[in-house]
C-alpha positions in Angstrom: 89.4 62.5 103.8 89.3 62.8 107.7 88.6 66.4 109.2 92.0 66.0 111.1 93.8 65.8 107.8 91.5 69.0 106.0 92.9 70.5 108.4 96.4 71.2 108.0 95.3 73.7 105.4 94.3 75.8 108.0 96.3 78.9 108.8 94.1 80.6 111.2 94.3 80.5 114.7 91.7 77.7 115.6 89.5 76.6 118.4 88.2 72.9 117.7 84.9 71.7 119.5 84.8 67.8 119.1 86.1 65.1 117.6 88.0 65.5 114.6 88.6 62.1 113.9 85.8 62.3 111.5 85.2 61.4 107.6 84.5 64.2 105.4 82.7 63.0 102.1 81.9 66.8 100.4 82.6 70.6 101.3 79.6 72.7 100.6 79.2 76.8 101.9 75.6 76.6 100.8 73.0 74.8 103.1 70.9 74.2 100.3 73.5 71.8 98.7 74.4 70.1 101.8 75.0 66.2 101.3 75.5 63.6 104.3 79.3 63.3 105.0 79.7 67.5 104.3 81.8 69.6 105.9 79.3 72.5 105.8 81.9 76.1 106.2 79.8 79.1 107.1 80.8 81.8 105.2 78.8 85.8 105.7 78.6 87.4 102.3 76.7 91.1 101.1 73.4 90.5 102.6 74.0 86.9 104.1 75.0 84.9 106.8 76.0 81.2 106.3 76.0 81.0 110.1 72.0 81.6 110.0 72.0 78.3 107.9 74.2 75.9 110.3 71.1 73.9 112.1 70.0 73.3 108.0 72.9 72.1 107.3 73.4 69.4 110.1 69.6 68.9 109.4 70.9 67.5 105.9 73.8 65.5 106.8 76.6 67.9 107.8 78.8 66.0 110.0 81.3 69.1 110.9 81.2 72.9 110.9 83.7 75.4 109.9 82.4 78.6 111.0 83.4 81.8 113.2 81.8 81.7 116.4 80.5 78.7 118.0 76.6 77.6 118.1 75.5 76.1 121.4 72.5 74.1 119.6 74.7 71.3 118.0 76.5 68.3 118.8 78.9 67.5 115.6 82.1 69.1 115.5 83.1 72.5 115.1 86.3 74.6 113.6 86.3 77.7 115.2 88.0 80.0 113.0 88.6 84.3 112.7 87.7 84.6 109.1 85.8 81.3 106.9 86.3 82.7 103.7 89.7 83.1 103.6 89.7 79.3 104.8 87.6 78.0 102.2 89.7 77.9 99.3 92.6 76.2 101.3 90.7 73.6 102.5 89.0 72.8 99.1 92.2 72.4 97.3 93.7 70.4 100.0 90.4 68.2 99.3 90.8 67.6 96.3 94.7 67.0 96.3 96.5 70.1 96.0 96.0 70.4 92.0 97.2 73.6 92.1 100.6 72.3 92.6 100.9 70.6 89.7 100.2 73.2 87.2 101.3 76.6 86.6 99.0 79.5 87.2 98.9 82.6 85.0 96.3 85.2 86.6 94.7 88.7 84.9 93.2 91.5 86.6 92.2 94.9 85.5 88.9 96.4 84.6 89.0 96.0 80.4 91.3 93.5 78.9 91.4 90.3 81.0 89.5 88.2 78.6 91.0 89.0 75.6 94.7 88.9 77.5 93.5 85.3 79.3 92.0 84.4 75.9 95.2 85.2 74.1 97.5 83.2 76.6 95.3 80.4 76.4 95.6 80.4 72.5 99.2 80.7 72.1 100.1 78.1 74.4 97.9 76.1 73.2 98.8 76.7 69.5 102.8 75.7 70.8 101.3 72.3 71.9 101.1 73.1 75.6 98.1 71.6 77.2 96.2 74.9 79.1 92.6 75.2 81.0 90.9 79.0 80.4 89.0 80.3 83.4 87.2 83.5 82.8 84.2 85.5 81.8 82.9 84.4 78.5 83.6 80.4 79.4 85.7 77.9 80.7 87.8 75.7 79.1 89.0 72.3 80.8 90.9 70.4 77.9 89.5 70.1 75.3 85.8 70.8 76.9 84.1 74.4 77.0 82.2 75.3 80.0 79.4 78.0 80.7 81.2 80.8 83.0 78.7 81.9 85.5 81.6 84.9 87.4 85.0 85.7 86.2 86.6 84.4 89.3 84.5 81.1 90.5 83.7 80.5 94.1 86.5 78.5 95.9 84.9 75.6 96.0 84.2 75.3 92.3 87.6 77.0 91.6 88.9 74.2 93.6 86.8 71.7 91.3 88.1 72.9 88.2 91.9 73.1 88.7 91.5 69.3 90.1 89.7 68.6 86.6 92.1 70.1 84.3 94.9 68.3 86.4 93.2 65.2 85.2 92.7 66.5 81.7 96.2 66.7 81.4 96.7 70.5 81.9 100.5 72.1 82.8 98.9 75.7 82.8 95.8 77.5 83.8 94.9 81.1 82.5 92.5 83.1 85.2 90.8 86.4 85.0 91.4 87.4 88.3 88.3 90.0 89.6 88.5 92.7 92.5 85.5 90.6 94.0 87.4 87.5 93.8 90.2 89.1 95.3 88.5 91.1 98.5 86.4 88.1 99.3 89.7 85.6 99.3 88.8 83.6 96.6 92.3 83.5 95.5 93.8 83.3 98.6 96.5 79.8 99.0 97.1 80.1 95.0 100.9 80.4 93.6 100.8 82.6 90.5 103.8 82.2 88.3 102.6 84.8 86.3 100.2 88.0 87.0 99.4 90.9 84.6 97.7 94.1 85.5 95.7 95.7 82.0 94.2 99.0 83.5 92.3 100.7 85.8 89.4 102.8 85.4 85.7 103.4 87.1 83.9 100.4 87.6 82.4 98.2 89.7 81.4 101.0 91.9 78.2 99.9 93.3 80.5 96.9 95.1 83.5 98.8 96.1 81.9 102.4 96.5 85.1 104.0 96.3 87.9 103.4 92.9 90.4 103.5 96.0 88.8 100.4 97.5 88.7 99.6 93.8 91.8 99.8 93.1 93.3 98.6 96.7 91.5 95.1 96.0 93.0 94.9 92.8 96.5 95.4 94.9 96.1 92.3 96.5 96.8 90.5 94.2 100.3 91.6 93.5 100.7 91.9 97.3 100.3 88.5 97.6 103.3 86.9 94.6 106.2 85.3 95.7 109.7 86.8 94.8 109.8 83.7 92.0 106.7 85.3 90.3 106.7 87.8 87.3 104.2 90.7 87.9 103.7 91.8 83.9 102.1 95.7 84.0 100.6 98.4 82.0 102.9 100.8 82.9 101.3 103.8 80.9 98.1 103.3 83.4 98.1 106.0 86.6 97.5 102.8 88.9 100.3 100.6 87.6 102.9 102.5 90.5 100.1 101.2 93.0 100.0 98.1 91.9 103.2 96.7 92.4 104.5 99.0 95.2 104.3 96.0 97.6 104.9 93.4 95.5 107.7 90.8 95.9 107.9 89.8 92.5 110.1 90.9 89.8 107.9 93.5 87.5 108.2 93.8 83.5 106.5 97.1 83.1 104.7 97.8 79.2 104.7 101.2 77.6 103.3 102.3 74.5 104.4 106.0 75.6 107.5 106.3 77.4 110.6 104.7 74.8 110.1 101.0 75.8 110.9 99.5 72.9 107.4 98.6 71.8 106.0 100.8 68.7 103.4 100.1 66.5 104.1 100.1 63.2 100.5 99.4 61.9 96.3 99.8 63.2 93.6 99.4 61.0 91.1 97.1 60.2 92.8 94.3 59.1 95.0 94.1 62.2 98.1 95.3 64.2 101.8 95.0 63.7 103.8 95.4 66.4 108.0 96.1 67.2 108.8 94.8 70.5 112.3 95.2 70.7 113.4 94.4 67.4 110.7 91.5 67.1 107.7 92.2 64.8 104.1 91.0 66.3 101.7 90.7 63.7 97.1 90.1 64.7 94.0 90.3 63.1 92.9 92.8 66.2 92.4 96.1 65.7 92.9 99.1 68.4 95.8 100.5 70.9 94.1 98.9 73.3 94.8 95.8 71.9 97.9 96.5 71.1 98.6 96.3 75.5 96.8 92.9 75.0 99.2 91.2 72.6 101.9 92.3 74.2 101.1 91.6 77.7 99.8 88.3 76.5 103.3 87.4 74.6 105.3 88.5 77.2 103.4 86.3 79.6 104.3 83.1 77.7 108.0 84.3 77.3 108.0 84.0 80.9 106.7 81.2 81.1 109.6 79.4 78.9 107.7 79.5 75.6 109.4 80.1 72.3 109.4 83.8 70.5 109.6 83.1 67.6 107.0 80.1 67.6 104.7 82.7 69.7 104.9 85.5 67.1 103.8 82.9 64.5 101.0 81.6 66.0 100.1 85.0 67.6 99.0 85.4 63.9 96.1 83.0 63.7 95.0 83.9 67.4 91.4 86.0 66.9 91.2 87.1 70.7 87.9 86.6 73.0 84.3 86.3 71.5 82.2 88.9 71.9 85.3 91.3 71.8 85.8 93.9 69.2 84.3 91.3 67.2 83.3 91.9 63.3 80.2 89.8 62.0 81.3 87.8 58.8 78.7 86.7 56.6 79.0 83.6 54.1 77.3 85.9 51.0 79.0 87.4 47.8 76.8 91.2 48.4 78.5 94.1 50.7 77.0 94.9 53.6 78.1 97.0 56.8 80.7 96.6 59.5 79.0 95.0 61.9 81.5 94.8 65.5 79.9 93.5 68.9 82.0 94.5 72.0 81.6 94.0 75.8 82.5 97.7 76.4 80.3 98.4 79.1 81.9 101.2 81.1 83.5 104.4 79.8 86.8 103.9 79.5 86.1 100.5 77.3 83.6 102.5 75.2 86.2 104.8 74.9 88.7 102.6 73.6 86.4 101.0 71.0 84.7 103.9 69.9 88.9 105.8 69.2 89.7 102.3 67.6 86.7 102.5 65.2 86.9 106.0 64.5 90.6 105.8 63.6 89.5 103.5 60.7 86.4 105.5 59.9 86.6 106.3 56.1 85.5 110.2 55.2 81.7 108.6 53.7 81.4 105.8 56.4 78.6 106.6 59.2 79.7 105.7 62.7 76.6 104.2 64.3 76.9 103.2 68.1 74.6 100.9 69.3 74.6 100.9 73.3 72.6 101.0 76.5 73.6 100.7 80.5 73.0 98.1 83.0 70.6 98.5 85.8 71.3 97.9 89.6 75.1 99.3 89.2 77.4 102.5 88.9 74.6 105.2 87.3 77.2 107.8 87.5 78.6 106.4 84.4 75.9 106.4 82.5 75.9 110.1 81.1 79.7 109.7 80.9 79.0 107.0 78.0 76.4 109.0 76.2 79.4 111.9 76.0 81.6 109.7 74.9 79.2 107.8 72.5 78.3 111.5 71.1 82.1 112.4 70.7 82.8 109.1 68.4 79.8 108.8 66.7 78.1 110.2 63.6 74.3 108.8 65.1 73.9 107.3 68.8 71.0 104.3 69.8 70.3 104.3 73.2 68.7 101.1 74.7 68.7 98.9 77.4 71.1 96.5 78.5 70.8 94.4 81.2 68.1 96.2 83.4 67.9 93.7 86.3 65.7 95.0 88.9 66.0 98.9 87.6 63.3 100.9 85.3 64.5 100.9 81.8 63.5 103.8 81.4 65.0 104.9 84.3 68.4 104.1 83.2 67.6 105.6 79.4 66.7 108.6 81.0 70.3 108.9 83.2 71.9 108.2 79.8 70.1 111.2 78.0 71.2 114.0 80.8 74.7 113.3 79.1 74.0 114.0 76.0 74.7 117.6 74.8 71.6 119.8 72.7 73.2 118.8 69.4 73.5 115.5 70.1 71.9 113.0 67.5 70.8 110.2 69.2 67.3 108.0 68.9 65.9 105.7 72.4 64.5 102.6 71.3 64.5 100.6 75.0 63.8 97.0 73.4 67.2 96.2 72.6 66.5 93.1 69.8 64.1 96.0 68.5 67.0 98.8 68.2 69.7 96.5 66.9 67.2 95.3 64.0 66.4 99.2 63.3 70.0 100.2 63.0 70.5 97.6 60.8 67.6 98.1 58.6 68.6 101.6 58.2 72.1 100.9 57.1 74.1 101.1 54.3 77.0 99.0 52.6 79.6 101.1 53.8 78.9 101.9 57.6 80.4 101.0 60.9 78.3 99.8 63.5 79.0 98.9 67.0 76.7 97.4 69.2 78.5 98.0 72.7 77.7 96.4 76.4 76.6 93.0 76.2 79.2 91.3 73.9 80.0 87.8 74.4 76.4 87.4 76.9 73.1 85.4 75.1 71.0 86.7 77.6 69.2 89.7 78.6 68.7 89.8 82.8 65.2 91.4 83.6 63.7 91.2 87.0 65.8 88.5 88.3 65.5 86.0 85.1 67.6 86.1 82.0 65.7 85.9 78.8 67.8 84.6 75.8 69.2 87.5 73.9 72.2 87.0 71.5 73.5 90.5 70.3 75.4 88.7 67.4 72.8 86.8 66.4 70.3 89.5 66.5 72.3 91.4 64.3 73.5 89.0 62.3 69.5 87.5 61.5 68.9 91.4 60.9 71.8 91.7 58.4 70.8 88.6 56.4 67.5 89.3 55.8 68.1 92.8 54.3 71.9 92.3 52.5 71.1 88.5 51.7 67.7 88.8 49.5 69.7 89.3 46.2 72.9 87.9 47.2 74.3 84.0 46.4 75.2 82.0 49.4 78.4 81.0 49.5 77.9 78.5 52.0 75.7 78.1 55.2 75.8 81.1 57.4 78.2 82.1 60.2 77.2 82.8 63.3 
């Protein structure tokens, strides 16, 4: 595409430098991948500046710069713009033929919920025969391939990448979790949501936004942003949901458990919800309140997207929600053995939330044994906050590490313990493979587990380097060897 052309997508006030009758093979904001033909766009991030990296990037090929002030050393052409990243997505898509135009785009933001809301969308439009492409936390789906997800919100260049390959997969719709980062650093910015849901707000994030007002004022954004043709679906029993959609143009269908909406549930327990939304009965295998928000926000998200109700409550049956979620371990073996859930909680109010679900199901003689540790380099004021709330829930508490990046594990183990009360019984076993394995060698038949923070992840990040580290299979190895020895396989097992 010629640079002339790339650049009707932009809506900045420009100064160009040069010839623009050029070809532009590639777009790259990272010198290191810099092809010949590039348009290389300098973008400054936390702790970098692409600018620094310009005479790289012409050294490897780039025939034109898009960039914020001009640099006197180079000859090729330069776009002379007030803000790059806000440019970057624009001109991607416009690179690779507008595919966002030719699908519809559902997007989810909130601090707990947004894959199993995305993952639930996905799922029942899928299960109506609608052809959808899933980008979020846990993976990506683009037809009918699954793809590693390395953020929940790409980078506009590979978001750009992906909508143009689901286009050509044969996609009409594209679920999105939709993060705060994605949204203050303009990752988003030049896409038309048709839908956009809102799940919660609570602390998170912290060590990015400092502030849960910045917080919470990035996750506006995105509702600033629809058009008056979008629906804005909220949690309207969340204190941030008025926020939310105070500047919004589109027209907002507001959920509430609390305040006489017309959505009650009938049923939460183990085996799965059953819901009345207005005289239509909701029935899923998940478990919790919290979930309850989920399926409903996720129904009413396909209803506005056309999709059937009665066709959606059907399949909303078979629909098992995001891995790595509230997730029970099923084993292929005739002998009892514990419940056995993995969950991503991994800030209070998630922990929270699971903890309430699994105590509401707790049985007089079950143990409630949670299983959970805090991630280094982030928010440590929440880390005594989860050992209170780990202490209220359960009947024993393991404390262990989680992802530790470049923090002391024992650092963090030792944050966690100020929040535990006198009383408290709680054990620290910092290698996490080691504490899951001990928790379920102590067991018995009839106790609940959870093994919070880490979920859907297969990896453990220490030091800058993720070593493999699979919570479910961990536990589920540990279960099998101590609940299989005198048990008859019914078939291989499950992971």
């Amino acid at each position: 595409m010629k640079l002339q052309e790339l650049l009707r997508s932009v809506q900045d006030n420009t100064e160009i430098i040069g010839q623009f009758d050029v070809e532009i093979n590639g777009i790259s904001d990272d010198s290191r991948n810099v092809k010949p033909g590039d348009l290389f766009v300098a973008v400054k991030g936390n702790g970098f500046d692409g600018h620094q990296f310009i005479q790289s990037a012409v050294e490897k090929g780039a025939v034109a710069i898009l960039c914020e002030s001009v640099n006197e050393s180079i000859s090729i052409p330069q776009i002379i713009v007030e803000n790059t990243q806000s440019q970057l997505l624009p001109i991607a898509l416009r690179f690779f033929g507008n595919p966002e135009k030719s699908l519809k785009l559902v997007g989810v933001t909130g601090t707990n919920g947004k894959t199993t809301v995305s993952t639930l969308i996905h799922d029942l439009l899928s299960g109506l025969g609608y052809k959808a492409g899933l980008i979020g936390t846990v993976s990506k789906r683009i037809g009918s391939e699954e793809l590693e997800s390395k953020l929940t919100t790409p980078g506009a260049l590979e978001l750009a990448h992906d909508l143009s390959k689901m286009v050509d997969a044969g996609c009409s719709h594209v679920i999105m979790e939709v993060s705060s980062h994605a949204l203050k650093q303009n990752r988003v910015k030049g896409l038309d949501f048709a839908v956009a849901l809102f799940t919660n707000l609570t602390r998170d994030h912290l060590d990015y936004h400092k502030t849960v007002e910045d917080y919470a004022s990035s996750k506006q954004l995105f509702f600033n942003s629809l058009s008056s043709e979008s629906v804005a679906i909220v949690n309207a029993d969340d204190e941030y949901f008025e926020t939310m959609v105070s500047k919004t143009q589109a027209t907002v269908w507001e959920v509430s458990l609390q305040k006489g909406s017309g959505a009650v549930v009938l049923k939460n327990d183990a085996e799965g919800l059953r819901i009345d939304l207005d005289g239509m009965h909701l029935n899923s295998p998940l478990s919790g309140i919290f979930n309850a928000y989920n399926i409903i926000q996720a129904y009413l998200a396909c209803i506005a997207l056309g999709a059937n109700q009665h066709g959606l409550a059907l399949t909303l049956e078979t629909c098992k929600g995001a891995a790595g979620r509230l997730e029970k371990i099923k084993l292929n073996v005739s002998s009892s053995y514990p419940f056995v859930f993995i969950d991503y909680a991994h800030t209070p109010d998630a922990l929270e939330n699971v903890s309430k679900t699994l105590k509401g199901i707790q049985k007089e003689d079950q143990e409630l044994i949670i299983v959970f540790g805090c991630g280094g380099n982030r928010d440590s004021g929440k880390r005594p906050i989860m050992a209170g709330i780990a202490e209220k829930y359960a009947t024993k508490v393991i404390i262990t590490s989680d992802n530790p990046r470049f923090e002391s594990p024992e650092i963090i183990l030792d944050d966690i313990e100020k929040g535990f009360s006198e009383t408290a019984k709680f054990q620290r076993i910092t290698d996490r493979k080691q504490a899951i394995e001990f928790v379920i060698s102590e067991s018995n038949v009839d106790d609940l587990i959870l093994i919070a923070g880490k979920g859907h992840e297969t990896y453990q990040e220490v030091e800058g380097i993720r070593y493999p580290m699979d919570d479910k299979l961990i536990a589920t190895h540990a279960m099998l060897q101590k609940y299989a020895k005198q048990a008859v396989f019914t078939g291989k097992e499950s992971f």
